[in-house]
FINURO-708281 format. One record per residue: residue in one letter; x, y, z of N, C-alpha, C in turn. Coordinates in steps of 0.1 Angstrom, whole numbers, padded with zeros to 4 digits, always signed. Layout:
N
AXYZXYZXYZ
...
This chain:
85
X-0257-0240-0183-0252-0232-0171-0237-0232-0171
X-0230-0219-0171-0217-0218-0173-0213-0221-0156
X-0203-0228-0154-0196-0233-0145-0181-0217-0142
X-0189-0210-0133-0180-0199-0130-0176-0199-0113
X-0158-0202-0118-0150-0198-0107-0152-0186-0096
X-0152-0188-0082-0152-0177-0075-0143-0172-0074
X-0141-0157-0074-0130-0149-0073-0130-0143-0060
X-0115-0142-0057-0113-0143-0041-0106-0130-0037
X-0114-0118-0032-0105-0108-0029-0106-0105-0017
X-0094-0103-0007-0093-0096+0004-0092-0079+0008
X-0101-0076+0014-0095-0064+0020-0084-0057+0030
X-0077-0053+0034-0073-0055+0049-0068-0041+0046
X-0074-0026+0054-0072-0011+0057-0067-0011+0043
X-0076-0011+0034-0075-0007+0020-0062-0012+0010
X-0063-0024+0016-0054-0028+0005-0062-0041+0000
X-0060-0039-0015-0066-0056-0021-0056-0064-0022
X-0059-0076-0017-0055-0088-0024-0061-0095-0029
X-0057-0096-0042-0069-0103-0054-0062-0121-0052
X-0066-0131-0063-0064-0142-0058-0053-0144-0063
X-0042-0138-0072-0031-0139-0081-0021-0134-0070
X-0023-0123-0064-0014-0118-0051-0018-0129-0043
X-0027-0131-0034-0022-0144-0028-0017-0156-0029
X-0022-0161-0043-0014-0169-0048+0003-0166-0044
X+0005-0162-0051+0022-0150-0057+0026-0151-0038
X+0019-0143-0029+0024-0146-0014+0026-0157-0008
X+0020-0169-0011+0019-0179-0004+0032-0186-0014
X+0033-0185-0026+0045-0191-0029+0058-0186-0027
X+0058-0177-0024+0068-0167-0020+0073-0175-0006
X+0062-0174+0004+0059-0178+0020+0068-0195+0022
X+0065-0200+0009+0063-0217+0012+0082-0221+0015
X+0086-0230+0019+0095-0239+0021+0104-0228+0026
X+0101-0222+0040+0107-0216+0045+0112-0202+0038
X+0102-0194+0033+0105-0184+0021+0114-0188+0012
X+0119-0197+0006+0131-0200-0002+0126-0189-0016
X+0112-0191-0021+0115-0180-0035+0120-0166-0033
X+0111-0165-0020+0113-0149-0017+0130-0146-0010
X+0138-0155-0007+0149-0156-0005+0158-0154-0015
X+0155-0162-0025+0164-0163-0039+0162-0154-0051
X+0152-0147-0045+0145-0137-0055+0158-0124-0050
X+0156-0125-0038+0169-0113-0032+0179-0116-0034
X+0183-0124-0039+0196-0136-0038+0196-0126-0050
X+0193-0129-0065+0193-0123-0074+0192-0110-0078
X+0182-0103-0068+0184-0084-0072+0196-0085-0067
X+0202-0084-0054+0218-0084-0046+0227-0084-0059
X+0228-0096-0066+0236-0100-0079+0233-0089-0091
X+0223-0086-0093+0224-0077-0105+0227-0066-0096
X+0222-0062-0084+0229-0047-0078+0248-0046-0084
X+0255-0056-0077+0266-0063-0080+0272-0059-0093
X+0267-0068-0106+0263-0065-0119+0264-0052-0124
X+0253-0044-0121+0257-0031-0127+0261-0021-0119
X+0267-0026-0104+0281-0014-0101+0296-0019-0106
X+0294-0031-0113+0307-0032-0122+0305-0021-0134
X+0297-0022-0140+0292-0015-0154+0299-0005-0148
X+0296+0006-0139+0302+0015-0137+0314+0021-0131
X+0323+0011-0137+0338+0013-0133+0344+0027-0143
X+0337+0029-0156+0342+0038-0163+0334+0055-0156
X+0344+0062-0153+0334+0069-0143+0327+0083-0149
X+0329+0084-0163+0326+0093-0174+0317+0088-0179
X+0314+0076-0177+0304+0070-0188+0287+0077-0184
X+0283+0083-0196+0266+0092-0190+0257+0083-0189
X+0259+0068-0191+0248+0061-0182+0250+0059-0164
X+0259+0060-0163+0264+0058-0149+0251+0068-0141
X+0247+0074-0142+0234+0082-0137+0224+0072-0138
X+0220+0068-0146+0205+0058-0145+0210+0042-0145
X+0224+0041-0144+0227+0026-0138+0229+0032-0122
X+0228+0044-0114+0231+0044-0103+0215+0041-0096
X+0202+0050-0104+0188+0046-0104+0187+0037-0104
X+0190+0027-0112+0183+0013-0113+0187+0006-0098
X+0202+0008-0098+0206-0002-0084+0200+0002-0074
X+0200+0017-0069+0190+0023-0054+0174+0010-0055
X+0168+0018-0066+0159+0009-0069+0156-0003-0066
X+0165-0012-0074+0165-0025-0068+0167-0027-0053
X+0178-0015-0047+0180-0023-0034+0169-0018-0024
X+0160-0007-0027+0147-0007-0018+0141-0018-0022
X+0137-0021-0034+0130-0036-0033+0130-0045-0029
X+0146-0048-0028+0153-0059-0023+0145-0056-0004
X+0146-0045+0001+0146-0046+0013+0130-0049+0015
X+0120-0042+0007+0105-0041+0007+0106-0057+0008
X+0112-0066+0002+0107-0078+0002+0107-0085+0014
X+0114-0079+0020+0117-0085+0038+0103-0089+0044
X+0098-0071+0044+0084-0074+0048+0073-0084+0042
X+0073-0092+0031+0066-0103+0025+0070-0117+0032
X+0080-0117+0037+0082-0133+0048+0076-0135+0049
X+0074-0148+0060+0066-0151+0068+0073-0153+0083
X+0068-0148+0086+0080-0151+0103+0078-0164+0110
C-alpha cells in the first residue's frame, strides 16, 4: 500500500490555493512579514538599479528598461496586499 500525501487545495470566489501557495503565504506572513518586506526591499533596489542604467538617454534599451521598472513597481505594490495585518 503506497503511503500517499493529501493534497490541500483551497477555494475562495475562484481562486486556488494549492498547498505550495500556502505554503509560499504563510512564509511570506511569518515574523511580522519580514520576507515579504525584504522581498520589496529588493524590487525598490533593482527599480533604483536600472533607472541608473538609464542615465544614457539615447540608449534603445531605455524603452524596455522603462517596462521592466513600471513592472516591478506594480508588483512591488501587489505585494502589499499579501501581508498580514
Amino acid at each position: 500500500m503506497k503511503n500517499l500525501e493529501a493534497k490541500t487545495t483551497i477555494e475562495i470566489e475562484g481562486v486556488i490555493l494549492t498547498e505550495s501557495a500556502i505554503k509560499r503565504l504563510k512564509a511570506f506572513q511569518e515574523k511580522g512579514n519580514e520576507d515579504l518586506l525584504s522581498m520589496r526591499d529588493y524590487i525598490a533596489e533593482a527599480i533604483c538599479f536600472l533607472s541608473t542604467e538609464t542615465d544614457s538617454l539615447d540608449d534603445p534599451r531605455n524603452e524596455e528598461i522603462y517596462m521592466i521598472m513600471s513592472t516591478l513597481g506594480h508588483l512591488r505594490q501587489d505585494l502589499n496586499d499579501l501581508r498580514k495585518p
